[in-house]
C-alpha positions as CSV (number, residue, x, y, z in Angstrom):
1,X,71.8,121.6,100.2
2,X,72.3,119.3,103.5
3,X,75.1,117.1,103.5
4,X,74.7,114.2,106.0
5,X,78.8,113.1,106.4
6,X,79.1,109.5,108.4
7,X,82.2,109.2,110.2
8,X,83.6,106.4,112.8
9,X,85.6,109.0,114.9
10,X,85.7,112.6,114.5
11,X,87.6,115.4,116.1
12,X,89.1,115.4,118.5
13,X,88.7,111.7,117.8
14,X,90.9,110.7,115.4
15,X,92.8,107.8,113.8
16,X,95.1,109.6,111.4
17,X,94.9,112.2,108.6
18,X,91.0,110.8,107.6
19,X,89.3,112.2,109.9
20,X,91.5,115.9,110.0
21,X,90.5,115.9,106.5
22,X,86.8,115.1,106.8
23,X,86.4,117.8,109.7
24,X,88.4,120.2,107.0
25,X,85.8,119.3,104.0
26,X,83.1,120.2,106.8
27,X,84.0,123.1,107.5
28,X,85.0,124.3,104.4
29,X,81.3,123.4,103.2
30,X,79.9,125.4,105.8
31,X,81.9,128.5,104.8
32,X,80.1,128.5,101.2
33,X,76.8,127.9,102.8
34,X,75.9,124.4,102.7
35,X,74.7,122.6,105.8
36,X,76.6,119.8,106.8
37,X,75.7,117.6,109.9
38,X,78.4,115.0,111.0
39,X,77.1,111.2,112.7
40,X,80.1,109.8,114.3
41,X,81.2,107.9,117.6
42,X,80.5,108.6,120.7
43,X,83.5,108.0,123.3
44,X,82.8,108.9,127.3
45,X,82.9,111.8,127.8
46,X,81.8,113.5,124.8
47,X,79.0,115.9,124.1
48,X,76.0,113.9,122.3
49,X,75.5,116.8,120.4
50,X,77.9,119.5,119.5
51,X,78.4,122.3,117.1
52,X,81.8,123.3,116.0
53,X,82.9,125.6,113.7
54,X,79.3,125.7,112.3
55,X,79.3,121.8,111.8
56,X,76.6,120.1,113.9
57,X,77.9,116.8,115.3
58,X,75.8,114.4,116.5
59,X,78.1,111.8,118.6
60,X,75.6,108.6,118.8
61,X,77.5,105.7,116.9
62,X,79.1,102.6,119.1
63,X,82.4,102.1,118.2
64,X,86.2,101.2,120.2
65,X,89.7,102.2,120.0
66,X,91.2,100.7,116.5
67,X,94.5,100.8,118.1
68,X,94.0,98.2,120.4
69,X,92.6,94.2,120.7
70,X,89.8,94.9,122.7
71,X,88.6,97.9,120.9
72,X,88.8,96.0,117.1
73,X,86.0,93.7,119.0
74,X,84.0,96.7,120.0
75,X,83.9,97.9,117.1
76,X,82.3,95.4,115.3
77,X,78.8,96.9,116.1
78,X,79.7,99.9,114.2
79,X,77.8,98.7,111.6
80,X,74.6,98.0,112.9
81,X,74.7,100.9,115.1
82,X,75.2,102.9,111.6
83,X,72.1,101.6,110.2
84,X,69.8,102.2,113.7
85,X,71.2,105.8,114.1
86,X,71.4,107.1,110.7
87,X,67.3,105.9,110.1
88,X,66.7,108.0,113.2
89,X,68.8,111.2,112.3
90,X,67.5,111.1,108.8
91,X,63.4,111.0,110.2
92,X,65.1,114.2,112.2
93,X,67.2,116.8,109.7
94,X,66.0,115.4,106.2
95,X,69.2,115.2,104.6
96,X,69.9,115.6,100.8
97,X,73.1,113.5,100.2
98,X,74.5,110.8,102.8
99,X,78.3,111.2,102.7
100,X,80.8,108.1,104.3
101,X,83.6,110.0,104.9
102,X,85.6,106.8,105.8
103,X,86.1,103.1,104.5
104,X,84.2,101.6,107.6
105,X,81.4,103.9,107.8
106,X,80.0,102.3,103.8
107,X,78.0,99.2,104.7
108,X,75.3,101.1,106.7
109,X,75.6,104.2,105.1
110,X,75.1,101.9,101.6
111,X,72.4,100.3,103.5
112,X,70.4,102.8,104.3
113,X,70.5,105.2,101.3
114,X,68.9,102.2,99.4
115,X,66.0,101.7,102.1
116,X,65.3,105.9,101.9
117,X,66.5,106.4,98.6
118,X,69.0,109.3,99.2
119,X,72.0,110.1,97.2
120,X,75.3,108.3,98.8
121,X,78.9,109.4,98.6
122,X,82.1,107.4,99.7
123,X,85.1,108.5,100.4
124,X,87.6,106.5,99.6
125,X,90.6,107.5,101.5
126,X,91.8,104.0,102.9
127,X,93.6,100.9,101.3
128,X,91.2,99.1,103.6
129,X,88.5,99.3,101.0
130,X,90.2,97.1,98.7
131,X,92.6,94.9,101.2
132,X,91.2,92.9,104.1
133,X,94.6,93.8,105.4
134,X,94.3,97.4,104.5
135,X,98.3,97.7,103.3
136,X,97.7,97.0,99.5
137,X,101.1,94.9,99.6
138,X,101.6,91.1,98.9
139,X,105.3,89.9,99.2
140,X,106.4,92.9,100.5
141,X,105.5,94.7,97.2
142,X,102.4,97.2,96.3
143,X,99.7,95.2,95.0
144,X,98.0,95.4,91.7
145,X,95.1,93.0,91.8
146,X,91.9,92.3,93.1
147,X,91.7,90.3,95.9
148,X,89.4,87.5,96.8
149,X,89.8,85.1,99.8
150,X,92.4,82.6,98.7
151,X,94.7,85.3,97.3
152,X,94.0,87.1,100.9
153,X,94.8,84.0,102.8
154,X,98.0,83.6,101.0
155,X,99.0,87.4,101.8
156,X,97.9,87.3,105.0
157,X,100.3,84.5,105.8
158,X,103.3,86.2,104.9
159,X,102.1,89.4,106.1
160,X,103.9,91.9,108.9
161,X,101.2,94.4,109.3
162,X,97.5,94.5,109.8
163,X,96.9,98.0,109.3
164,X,98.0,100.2,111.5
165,X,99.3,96.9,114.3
166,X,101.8,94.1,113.9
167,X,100.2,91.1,112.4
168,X,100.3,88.8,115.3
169,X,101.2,85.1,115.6
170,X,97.6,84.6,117.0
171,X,95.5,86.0,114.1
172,X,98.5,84.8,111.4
173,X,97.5,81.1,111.6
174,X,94.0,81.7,113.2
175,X,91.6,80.3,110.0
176,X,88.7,81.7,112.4
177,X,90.4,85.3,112.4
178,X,90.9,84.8,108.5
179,X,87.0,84.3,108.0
180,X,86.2,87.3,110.4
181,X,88.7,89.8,108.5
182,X,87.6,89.0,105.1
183,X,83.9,88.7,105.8
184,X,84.1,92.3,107.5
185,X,86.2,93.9,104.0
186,X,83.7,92.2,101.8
187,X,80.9,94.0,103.4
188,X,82.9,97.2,102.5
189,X,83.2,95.7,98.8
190,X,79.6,94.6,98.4
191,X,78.6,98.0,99.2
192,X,80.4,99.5,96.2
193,X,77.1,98.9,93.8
194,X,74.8,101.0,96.3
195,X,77.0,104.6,95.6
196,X,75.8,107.4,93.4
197,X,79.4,108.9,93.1
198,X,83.0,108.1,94.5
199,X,85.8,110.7,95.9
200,X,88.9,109.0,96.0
201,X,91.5,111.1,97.7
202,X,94.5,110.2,94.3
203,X,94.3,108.5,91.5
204,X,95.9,105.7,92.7
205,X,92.9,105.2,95.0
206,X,91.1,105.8,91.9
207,X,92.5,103.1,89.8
208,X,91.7,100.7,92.9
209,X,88.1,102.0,92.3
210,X,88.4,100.6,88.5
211,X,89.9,97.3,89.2
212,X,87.2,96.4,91.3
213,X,84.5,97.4,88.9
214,X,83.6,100.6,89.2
215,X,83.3,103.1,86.1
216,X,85.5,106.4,85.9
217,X,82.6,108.5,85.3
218,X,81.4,107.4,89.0
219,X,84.4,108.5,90.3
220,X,85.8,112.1,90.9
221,X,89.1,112.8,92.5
222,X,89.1,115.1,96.0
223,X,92.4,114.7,97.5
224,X,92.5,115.8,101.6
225,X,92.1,120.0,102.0
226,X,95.0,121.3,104.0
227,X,93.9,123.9,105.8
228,X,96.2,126.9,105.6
229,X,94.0,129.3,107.1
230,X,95.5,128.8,110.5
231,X,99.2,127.9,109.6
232,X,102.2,129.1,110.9
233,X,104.2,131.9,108.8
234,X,106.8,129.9,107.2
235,X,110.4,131.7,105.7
236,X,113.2,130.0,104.2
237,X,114.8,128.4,107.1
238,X,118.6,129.9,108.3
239,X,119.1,126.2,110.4
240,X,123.2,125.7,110.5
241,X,122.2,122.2,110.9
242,X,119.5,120.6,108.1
243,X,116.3,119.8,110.6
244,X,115.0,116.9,108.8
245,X,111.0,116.2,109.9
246,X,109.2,113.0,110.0
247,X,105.5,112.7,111.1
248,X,104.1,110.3,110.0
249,X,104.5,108.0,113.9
250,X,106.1,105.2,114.9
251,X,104.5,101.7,113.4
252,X,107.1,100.0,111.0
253,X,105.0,100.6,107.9
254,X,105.9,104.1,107.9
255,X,109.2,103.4,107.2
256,X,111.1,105.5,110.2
257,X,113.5,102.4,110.6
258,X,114.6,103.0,106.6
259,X,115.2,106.7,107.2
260,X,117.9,105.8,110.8
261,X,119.7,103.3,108.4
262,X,119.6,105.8,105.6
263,X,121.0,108.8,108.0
264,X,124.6,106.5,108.8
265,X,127.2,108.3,107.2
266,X,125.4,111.2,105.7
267,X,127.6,113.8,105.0
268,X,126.7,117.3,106.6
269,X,125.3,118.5,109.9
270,X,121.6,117.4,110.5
271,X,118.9,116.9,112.7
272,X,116.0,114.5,112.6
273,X,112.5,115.4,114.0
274,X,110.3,112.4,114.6
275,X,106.6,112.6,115.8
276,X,103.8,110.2,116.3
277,X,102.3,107.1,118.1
278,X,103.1,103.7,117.7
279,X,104.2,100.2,119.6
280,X,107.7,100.7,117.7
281,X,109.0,103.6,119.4
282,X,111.2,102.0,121.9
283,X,113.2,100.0,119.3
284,X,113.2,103.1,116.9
285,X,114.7,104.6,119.6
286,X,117.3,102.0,120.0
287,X,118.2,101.9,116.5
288,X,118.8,106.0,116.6
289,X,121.3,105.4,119.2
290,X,123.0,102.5,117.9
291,X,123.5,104.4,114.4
292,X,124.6,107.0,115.6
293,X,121.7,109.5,114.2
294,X,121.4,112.5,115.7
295,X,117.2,112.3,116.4
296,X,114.6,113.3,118.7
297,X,111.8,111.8,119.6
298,X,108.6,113.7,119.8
299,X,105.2,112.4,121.6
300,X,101.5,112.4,119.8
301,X,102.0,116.5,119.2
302,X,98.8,118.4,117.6
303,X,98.2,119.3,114.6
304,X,99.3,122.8,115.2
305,X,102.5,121.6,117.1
306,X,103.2,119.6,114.3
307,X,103.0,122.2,111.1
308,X,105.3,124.7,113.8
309,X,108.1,122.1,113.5
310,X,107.2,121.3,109.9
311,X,107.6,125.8,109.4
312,X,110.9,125.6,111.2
313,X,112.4,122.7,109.1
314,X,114.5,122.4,106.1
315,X,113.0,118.8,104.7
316,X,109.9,116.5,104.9
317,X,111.1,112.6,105.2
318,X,107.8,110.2,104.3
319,X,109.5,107.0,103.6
320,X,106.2,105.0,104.0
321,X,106.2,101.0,103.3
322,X,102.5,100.7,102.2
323,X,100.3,103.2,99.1
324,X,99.4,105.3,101.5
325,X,95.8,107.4,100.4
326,X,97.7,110.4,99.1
327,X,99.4,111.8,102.5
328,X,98.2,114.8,104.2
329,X,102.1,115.6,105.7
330,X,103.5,115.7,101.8
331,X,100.9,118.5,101.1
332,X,101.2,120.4,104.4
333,X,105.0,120.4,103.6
334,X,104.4,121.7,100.2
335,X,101.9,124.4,101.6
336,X,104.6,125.6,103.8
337,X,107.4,125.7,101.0
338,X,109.2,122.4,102.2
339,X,111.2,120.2,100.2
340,X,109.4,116.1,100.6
341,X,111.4,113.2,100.2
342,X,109.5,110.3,99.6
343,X,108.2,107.1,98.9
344,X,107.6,106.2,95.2
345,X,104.5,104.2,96.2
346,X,100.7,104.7,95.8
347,X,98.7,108.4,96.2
348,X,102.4,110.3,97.2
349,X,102.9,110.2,93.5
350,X,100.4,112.3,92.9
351,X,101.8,115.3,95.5
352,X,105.7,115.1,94.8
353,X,106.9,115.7,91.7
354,X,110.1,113.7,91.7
355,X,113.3,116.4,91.4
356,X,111.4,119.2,91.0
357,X,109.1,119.6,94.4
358,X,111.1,116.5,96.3
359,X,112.7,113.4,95.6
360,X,110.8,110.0,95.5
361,X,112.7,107.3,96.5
362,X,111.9,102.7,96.2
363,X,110.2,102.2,99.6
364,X,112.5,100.5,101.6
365,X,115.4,100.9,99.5
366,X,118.4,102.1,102.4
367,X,120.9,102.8,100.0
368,X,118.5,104.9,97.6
369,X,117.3,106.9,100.8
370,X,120.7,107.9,101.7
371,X,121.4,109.2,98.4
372,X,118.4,111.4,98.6
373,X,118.5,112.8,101.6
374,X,122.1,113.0,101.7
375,X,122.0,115.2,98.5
376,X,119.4,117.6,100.1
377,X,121.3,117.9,103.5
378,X,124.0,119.4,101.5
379,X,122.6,121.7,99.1
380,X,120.5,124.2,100.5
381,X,120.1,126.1,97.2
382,X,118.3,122.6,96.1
383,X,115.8,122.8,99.4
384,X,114.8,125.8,98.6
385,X,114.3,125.5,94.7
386,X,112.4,122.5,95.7
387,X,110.2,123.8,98.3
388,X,109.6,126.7,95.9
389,X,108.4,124.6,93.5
390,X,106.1,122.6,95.8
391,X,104.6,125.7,97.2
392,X,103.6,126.8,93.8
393,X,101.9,123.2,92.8
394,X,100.2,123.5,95.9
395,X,98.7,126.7,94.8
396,X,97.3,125.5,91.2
397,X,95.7,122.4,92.5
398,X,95.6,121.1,96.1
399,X,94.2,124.6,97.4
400,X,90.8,124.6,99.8
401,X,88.9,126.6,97.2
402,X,89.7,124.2,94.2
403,X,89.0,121.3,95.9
404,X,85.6,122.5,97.3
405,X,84.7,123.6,93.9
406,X,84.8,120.1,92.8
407,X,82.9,118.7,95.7
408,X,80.3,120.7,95.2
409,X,80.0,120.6,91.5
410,X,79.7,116.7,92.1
411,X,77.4,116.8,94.7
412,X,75.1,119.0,93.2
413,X,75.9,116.6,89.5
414,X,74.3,113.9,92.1
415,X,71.1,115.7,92.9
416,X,70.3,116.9,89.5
């Protein structure tokens, strides 16, 4: 079996915990003897054609930095340049199964498994397939139905974030920017009748999958592998002070502001771990100082960086705003015997257990946040009953061999 995984960035490339987890899938294929090829973005400087970790990578695609105006335009000939270079990398290794690892990648990965007739996979790992906005909230609130353009129009006027940036004045009450975003999100739609088979990374990206049309039995559930091959030895922390960890960077949606309102007035000696990008630093910053929250503030750290403070902490904090996918951090935490508290808000249900591997917690709610992490920060017994817990549930389901199991069980359900 060849599997034929589309990507719009790729590692070292990456946007967040999507592409981590696709480069994880990869090589976890490899290791049970499938061949998996990767097609992904080129960016100056990179090979064209790499192998790594027995995954051949073909860098060809046009794409541009998603974090930035400029590179949103660029990437707007991702598309096509999906449909040209996958044609020609097909005519070259002869895949079996055509696998868009990401939301963007679908249209011409849809495209042209219809035109060859070759099996196609999407991941579904992003909110982005199902909100032009890609945040699944209206009002402030998690979402719960379909959307089509007046009901995006109407979100999208009340809206903070566009993904992963501010929602900006310019855009807000730009009609032209209104037809652009939609029309771009309903290519990713239309392109749900040309899949064989659907992985959503959690149910709740599941149940998305069934609103808009598509049947259960198309669907099977692969949530992100966490890697622990390579992780850090992790013991029951002896920290005087609680070392609180958040990673999940620093854009408002996360949450980070609810957790330095939260920490006022906790009771018990803690420290709070922050790392990540994002425009909202400065003012996160800012807010620390004026509460009075003991914090530092970590750069862009690596992966490996980042699971070394994760093995020396005493909590996870994940207070995101929007459903996030299912939240790679929550299950690294829970590999590593950490205690998560949490959001009570789309895939992060289906990690934390609420009081028995963490505490999930109303997004947003200050006064509900302090409660939770203020009865962790005191009870150390609690932590590590907690983390105990969550290392065990990571063991009987979110392990690499159970969830490559499943993927190939499907994939090979596809080709018979």
């Amino acid at each position: 079996m060849h599997v034929l995984m589309v990507s719009e960035y790729f590692p070292p490339h990456t946007m967040g915990g999507g592409e981590l987890s696709a480069f994880a899938l990869a090589k976890a294929l490899v290791k049970r003897k499938t061949a998996v090829s990767v097609l992904t973005g080129y960016i100056p400087g990179d090979h064209v054609r790499e192998t790594i970790a027995g995954v051949i990578v073909y860098r060809r695609l046009a794409t541009g930095n998603a974090l930035t105006v400029l590179g949103n335009i660029e990437r707007f000939r991702f598309t096509h340049s999906v449909r040209k270079e996958l044609l020609k990398l097909i005519d070259e290794i002869q895949p079996d199964i055509l696998h868009a690892m990401n939301v963007t990648s679908m249209p011409g990965v849809a495209a042209v498994a219809q035109r060859r007739g070759i099996p196609a996979v999407a991941h579904i790992n992003s909110p982005l397939a199902f909100d032009p906005k890609a945040t699944l909230l209206e009002d402030g609130k998690e979402a719960t139905r379909p959307y089509t353009l007046l009901r995006f129009v109407r979100s999208f006027l009340t809206a903070r974030e566009l993904g992963r940036r501010g929602n900006a004045w310019y855009l807000k009450y730009n009609p032209l920017a209104w037809v652009i975003i939609y029309r771009r999100w309903s290519r990713i739609r239309d392109s749900f009748s040309e899949f064989d088979l659907f992985m959503p990374i959690s149910t709740a990206m599941q149940r998305w999958l069934e609103r808009y049309g598509v049947p259960t039995k198309k669907t099977v559930v692969i949530p992100n592998i966490i890697g622990t091959g390579t992780f850090p030895e992790a013991s029951p922390p002896t920290n005087k002070t609680a070392k609180i960890v958040y990673l999940s960077g620093y854009s408002r949606m996360k949450g980070l502001h609810v957790v330095l309102d939260a920490l006022k007035g906790v009771k018990g000696a803690y420290e709070l771990h922050c790392s990540g990008i994002g425009d909202e630093r400065a003012s996160l910053e800012a807010q620390a100082m004026k509460n009075r929250v003991a914090a530092v503030f970590h750069g862009l750290m690596t992966e490996d960086n980042e699971l070394k403070l994760l093995a020396g902490a005493d909590l996870l904090v994940f207070p995101s705003l929007v459903p996030e996918g299912l939240g790679r951090v929550a299950l690294a935490a829970m590999a590593l015997s950490k205690p998560v508290v949490a959001s009570r808000i789309g895939g992060i249900t289906d990690t934390v257990v609420d009081n028995r591997t963490g505490l999930l917690v109303e997004p947003g709610n200050v006064e509900a946040w302090h409660s939770a992490i203020n009865a962790l920060v005191r009870d150390p017994r609690k932590r590590r009953a907690m983390g105990a817990a969550g290392k065990r549930r990571f063991n009987a389901g979110f392990t690499e061999e159970a969830i490559v199991h499943k993927a190939l069980t499907a994939y090979r359900g596809i080709l018979s």
